[in-house]
LUMKOL-812139 format. One record per atom (N, C-alpha, C, CB): x, y, z; residue in one letter; atom name. Coordinates in pm, 1 decimal, padded with zeros to 6 digits. Glycine has a CB too. Example, Ala and Ser with C-alpha at 12.3 -4.5 7.8 and 13.67 -1.06 7.14 Angstrom:
// LUMKOL-812139
- east,north,up,code,site
- 01319.0,-00569.0,00780.0,A,N
- 01230.0,-00450.0,00780.0,A,CA
- 01320.0,-00330.0,00780.0,A,C
- 01130.8,-00447.3,00904.6,A,CB
- 01285.0,-00225.0,00708.0,S,N
- 01367.0,-00106.0,00714.0,S,CA
- 01290.0,00003.0,00787.0,S,C
- 01408.4,-00059.8,00572.5,S,CB
END
This chain:
// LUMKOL-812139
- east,north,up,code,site
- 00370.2,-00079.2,04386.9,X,N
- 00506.9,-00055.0,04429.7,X,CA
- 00510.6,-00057.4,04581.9,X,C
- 00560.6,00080.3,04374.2,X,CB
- 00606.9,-00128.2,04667.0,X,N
- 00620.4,-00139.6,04787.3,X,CA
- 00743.4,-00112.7,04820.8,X,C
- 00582.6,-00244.1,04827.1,X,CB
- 00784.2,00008.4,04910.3,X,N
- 00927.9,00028.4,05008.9,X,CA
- 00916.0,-00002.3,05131.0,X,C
- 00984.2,00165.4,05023.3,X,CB
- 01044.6,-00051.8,05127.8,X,N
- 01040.3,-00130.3,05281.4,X,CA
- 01179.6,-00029.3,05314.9,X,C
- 01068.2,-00355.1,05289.2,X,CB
- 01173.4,-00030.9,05437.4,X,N
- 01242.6,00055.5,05516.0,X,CA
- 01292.0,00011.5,05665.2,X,C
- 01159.8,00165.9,05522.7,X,CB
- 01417.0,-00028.4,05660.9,X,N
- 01466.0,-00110.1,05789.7,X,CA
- 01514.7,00009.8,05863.4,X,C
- 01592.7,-00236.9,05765.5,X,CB
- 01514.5,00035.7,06000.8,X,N
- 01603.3,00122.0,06058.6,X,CA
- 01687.5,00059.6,06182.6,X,C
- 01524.9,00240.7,06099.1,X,CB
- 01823.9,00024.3,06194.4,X,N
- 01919.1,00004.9,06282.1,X,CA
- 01981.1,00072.1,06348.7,X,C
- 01981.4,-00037.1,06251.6,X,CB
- 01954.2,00073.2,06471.6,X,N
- 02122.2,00110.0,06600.4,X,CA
- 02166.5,-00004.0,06588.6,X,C
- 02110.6,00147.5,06801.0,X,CB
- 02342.5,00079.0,06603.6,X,N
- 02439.8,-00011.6,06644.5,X,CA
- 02519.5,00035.1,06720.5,X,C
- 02503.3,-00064.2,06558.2,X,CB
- 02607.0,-00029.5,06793.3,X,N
- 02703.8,-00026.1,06896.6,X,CA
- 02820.6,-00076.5,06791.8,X,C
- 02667.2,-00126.4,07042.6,X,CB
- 02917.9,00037.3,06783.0,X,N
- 03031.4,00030.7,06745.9,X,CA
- 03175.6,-00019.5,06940.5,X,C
- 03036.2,00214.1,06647.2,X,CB
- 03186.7,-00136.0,06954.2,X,N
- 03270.9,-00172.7,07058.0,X,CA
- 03409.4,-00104.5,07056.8,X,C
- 03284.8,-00314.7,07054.5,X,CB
- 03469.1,-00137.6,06954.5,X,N
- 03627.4,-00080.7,06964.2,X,CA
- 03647.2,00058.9,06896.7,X,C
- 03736.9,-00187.1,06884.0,X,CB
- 03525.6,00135.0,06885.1,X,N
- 03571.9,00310.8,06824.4,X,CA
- 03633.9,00350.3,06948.3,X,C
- 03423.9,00444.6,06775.7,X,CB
- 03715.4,00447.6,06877.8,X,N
- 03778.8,00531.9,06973.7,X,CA
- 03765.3,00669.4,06956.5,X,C
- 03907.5,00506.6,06980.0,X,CB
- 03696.8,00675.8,06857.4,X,N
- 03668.1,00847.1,06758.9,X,CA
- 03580.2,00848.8,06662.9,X,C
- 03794.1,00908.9,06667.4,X,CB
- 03539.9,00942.7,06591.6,X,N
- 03448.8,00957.2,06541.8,X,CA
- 03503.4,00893.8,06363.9,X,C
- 03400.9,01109.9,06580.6,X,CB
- 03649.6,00877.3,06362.5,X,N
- 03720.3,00846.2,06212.6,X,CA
- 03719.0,00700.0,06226.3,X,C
- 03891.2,00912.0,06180.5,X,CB
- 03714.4,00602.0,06315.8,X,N
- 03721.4,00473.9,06382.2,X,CA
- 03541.1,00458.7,06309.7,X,C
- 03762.9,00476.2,06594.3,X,CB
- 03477.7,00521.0,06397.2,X,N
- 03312.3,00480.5,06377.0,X,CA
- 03311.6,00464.5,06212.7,X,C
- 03181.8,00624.4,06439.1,X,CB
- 03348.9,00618.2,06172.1,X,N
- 03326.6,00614.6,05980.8,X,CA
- 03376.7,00541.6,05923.5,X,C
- 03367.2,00715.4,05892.5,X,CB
- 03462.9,00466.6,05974.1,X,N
- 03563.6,00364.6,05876.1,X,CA
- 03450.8,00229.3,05939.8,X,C
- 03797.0,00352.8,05932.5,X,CB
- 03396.7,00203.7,05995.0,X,N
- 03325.7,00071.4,06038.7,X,CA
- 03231.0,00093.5,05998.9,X,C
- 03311.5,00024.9,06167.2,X,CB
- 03114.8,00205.8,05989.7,X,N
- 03021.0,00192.2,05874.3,X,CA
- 03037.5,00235.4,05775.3,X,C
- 02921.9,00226.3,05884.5,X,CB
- 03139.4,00293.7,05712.3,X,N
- 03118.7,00356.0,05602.0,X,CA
- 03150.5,00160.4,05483.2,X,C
- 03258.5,00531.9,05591.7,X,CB
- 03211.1,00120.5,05595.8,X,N
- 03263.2,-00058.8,05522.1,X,CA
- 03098.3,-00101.2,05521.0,X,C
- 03399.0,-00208.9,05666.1,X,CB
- 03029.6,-00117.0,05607.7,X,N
- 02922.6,-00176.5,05633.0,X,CA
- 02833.8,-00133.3,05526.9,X,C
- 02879.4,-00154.5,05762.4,X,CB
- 02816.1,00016.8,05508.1,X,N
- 02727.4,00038.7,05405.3,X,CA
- 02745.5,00020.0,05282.8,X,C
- 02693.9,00135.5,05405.8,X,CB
- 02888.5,-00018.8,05258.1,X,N
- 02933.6,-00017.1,05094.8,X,CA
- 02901.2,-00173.1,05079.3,X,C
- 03125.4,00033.2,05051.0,X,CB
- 02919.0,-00258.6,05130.3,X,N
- 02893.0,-00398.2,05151.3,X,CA
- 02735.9,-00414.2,05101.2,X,C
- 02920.5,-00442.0,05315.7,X,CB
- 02676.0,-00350.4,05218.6,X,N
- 02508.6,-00378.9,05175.1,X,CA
- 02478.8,-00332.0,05074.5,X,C
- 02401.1,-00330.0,05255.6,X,CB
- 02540.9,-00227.7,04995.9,X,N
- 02525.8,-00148.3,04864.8,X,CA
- 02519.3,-00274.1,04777.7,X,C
- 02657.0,-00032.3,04823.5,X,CB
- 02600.0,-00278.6,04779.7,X,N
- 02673.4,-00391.3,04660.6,X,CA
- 02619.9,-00478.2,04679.1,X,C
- 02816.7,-00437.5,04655.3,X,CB
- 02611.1,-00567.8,04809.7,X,N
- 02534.2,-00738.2,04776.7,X,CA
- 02414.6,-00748.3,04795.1,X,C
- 02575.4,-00860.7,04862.2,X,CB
- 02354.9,-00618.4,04832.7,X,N
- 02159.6,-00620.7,04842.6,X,CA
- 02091.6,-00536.6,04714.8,X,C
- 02088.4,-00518.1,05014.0,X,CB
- 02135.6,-00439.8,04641.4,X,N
- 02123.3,-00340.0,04569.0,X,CA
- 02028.2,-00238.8,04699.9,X,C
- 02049.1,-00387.4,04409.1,X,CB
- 02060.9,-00217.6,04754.7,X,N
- 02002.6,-00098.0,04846.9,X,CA
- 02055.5,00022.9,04886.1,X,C
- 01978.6,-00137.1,04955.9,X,CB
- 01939.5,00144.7,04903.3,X,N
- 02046.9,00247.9,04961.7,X,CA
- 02015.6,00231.8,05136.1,X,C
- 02014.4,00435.0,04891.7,X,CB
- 02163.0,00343.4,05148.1,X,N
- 02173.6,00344.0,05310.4,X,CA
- 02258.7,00440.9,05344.5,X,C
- 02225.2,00213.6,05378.3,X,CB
- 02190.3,00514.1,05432.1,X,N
- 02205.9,00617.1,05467.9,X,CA
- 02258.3,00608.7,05676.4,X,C
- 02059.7,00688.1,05407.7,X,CB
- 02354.3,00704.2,05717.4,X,N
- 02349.7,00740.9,05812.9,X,CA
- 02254.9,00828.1,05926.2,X,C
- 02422.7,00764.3,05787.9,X,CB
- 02148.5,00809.9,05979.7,X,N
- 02082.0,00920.5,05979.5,X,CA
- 02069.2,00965.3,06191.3,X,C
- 01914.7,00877.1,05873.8,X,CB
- 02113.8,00881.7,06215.8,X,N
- 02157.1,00942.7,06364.2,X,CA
- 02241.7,00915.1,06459.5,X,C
- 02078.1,00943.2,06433.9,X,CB
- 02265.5,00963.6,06557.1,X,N
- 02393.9,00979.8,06641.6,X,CA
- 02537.6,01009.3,06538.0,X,C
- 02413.4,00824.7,06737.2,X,CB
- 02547.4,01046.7,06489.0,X,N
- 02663.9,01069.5,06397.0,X,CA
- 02728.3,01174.3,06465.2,X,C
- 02630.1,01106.4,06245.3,X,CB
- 02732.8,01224.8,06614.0,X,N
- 02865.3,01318.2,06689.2,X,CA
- 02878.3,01183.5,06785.8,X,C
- 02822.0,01513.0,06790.6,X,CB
- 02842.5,01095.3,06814.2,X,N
- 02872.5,00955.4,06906.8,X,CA
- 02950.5,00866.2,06848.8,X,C
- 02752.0,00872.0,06942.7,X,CB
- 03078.6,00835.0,06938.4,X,N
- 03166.8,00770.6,06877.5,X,CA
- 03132.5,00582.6,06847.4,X,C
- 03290.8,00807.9,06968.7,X,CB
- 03055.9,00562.9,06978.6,X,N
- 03026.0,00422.6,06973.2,X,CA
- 02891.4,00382.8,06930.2,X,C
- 03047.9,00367.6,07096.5,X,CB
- 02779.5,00495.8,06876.3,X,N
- 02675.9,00478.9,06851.6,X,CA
- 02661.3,00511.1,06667.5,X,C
- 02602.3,00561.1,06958.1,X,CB
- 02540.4,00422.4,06628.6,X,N
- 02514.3,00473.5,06473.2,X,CA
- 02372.8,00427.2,06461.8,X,C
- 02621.4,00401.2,06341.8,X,CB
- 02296.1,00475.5,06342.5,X,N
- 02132.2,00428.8,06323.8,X,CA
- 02112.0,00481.5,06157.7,X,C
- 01999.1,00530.1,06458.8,X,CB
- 02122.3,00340.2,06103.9,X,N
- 02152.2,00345.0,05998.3,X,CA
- 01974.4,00307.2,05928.4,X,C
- 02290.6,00246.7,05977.7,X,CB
- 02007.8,00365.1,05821.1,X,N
- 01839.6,00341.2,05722.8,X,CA
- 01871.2,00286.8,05582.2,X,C
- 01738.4,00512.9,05685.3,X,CB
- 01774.1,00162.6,05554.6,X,N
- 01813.1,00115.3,05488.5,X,CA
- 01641.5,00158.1,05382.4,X,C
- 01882.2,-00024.8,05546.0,X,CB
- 01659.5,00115.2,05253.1,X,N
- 01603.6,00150.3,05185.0,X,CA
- 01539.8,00051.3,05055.1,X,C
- 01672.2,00240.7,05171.4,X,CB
- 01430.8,-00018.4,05033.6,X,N
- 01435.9,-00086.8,04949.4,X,CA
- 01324.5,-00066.1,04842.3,X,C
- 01446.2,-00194.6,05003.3,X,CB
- 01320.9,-00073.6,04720.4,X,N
- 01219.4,-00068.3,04658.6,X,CA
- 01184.1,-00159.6,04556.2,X,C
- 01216.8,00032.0,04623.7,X,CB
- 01026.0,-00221.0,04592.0,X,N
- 00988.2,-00343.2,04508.0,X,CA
- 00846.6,-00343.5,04437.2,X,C
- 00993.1,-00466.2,04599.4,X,CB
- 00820.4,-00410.7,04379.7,X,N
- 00702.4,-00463.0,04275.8,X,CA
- 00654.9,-00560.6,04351.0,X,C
- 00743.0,-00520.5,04123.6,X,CB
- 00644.0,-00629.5,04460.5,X,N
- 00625.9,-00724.0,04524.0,X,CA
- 00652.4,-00702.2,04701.7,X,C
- 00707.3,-00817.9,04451.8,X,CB
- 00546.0,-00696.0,04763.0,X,N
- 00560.9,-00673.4,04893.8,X,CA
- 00609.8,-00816.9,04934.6,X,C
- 00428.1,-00616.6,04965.0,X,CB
- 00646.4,-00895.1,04918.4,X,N
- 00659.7,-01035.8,04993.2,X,CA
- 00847.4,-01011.1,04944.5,X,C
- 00536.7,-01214.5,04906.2,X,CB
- 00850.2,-00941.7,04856.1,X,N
- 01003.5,-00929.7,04764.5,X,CA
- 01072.2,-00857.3,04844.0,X,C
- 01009.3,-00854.3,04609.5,X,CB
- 00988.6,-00714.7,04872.8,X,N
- 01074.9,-00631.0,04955.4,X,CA
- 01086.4,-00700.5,05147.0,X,C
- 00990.9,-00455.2,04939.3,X,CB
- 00974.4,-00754.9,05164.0,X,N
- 00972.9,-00761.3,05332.4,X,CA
- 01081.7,-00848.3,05306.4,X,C
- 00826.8,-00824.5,05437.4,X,CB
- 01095.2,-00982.5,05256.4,X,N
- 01224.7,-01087.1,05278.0,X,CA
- 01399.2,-01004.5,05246.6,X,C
- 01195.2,-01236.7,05138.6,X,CB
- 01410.7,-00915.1,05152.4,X,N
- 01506.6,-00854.2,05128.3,X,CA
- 01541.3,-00758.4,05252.0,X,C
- 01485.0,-00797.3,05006.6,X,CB
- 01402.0,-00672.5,05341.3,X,N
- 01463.4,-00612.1,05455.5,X,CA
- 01543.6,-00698.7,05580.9,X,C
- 01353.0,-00539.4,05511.7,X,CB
- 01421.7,-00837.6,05561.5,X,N
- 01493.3,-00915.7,05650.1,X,CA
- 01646.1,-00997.9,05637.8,X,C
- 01403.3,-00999.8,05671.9,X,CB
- 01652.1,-00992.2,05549.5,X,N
- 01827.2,-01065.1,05474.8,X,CA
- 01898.4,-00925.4,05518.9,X,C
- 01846.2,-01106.2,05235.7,X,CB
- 01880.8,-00806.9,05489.7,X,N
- 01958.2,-00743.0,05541.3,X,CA
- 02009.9,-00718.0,05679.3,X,C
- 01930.4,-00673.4,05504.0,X,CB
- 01850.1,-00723.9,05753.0,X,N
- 01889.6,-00742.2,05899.6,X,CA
- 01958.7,-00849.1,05938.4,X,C
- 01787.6,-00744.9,05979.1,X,CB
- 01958.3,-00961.4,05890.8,X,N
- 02029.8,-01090.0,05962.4,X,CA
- 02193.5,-01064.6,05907.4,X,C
- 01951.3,-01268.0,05899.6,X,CB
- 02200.2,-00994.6,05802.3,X,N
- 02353.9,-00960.8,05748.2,X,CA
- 02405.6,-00897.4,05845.2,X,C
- 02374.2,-00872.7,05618.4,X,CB
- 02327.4,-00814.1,05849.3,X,N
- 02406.3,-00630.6,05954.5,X,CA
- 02400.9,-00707.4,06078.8,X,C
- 02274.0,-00424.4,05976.6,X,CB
- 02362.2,-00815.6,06166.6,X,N
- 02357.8,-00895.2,06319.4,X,CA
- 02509.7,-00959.1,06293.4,X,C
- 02204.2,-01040.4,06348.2,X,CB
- 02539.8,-00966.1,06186.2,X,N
- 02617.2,-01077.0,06181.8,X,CA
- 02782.8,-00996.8,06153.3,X,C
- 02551.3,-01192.1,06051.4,X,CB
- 02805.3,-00907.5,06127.0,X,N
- 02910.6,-00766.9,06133.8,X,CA
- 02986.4,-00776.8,06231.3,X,C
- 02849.2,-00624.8,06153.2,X,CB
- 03111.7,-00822.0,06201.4,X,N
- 03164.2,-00866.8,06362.5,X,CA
- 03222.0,-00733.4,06408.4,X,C
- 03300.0,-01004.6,06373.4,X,CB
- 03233.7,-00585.9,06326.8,X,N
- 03298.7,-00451.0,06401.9,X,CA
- 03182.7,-00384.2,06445.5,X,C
- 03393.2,-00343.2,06304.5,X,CB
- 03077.6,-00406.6,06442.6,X,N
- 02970.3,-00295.2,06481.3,X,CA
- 02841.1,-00405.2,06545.6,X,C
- 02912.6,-00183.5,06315.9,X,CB
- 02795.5,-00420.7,06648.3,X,N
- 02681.4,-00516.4,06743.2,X,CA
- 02577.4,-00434.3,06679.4,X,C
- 02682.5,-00515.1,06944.3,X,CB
- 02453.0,-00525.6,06645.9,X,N
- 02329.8,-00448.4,06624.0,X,CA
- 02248.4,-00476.8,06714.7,X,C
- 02266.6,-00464.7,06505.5,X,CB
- 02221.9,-00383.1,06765.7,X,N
- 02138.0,-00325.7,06920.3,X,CA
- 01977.9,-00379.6,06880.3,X,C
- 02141.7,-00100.3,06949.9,X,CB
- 01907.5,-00311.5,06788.5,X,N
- 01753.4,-00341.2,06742.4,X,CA
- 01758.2,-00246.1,06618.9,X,C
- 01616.5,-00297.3,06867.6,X,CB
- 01679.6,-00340.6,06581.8,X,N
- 01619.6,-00248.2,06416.9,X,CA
- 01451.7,-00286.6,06414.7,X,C
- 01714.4,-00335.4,06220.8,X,CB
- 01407.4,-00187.1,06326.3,X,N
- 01253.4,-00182.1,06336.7,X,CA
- 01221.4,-00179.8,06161.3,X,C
- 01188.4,-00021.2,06438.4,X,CB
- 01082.0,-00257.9,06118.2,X,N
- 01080.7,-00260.6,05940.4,X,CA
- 00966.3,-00185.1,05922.5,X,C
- 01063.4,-00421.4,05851.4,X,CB
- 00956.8,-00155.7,05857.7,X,N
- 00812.9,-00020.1,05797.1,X,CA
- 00805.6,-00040.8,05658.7,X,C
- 00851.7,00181.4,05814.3,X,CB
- 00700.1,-00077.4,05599.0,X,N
- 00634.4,-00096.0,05471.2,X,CA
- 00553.8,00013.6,05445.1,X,C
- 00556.2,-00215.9,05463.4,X,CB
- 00553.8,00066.8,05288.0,X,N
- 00535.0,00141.0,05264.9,X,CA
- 00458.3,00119.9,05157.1,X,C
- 00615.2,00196.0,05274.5,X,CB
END
């Protein structure tokens, strides 16, 4: 069994508040829910209006299964035209 584990900052450009930020990822994470089967979690800067660092979560039978699935996610979440992704880092498990 292999988990792969992506972690992202992002730069939210047009928040203006902290209800602005939640409505731009809370879209982002329901998206990756649904078209990756992954979980994802919020796990820092969450009092920053223009900042987020999101964790993504994958679990596989195949390490070559999970590393390509972290990477499809990262090239998804770059491509988010309400939230810029700053850097993300992958960790196998």
């Amino acid at each position: 069994m292999t988990i792969g584990l992506l972690q992202m900052d992002f730069r939210i450009p047009g928040s203006r508040s902290l209800k602005e930020k939640r409505r731009v990822m809370s879209s982002l994470k329901q998206v990756m829910r649904n078209r990756f089967n992954c979980s994802v979690a919020e796990v820092d800067f969450k009092d920053q209006w223009a900042r987020a660092r999101l964790a993504v979560c994958v679990v596989s039978d195949d390490c070559r299964h999970a590393n390509a699935q972290v990477n499809e996610i990262a090239r998804f979440a770059s491509s988010h035209c309400a939230a810029e992704l700053l850097d993300y880092s992958i960790e196998m498990f």
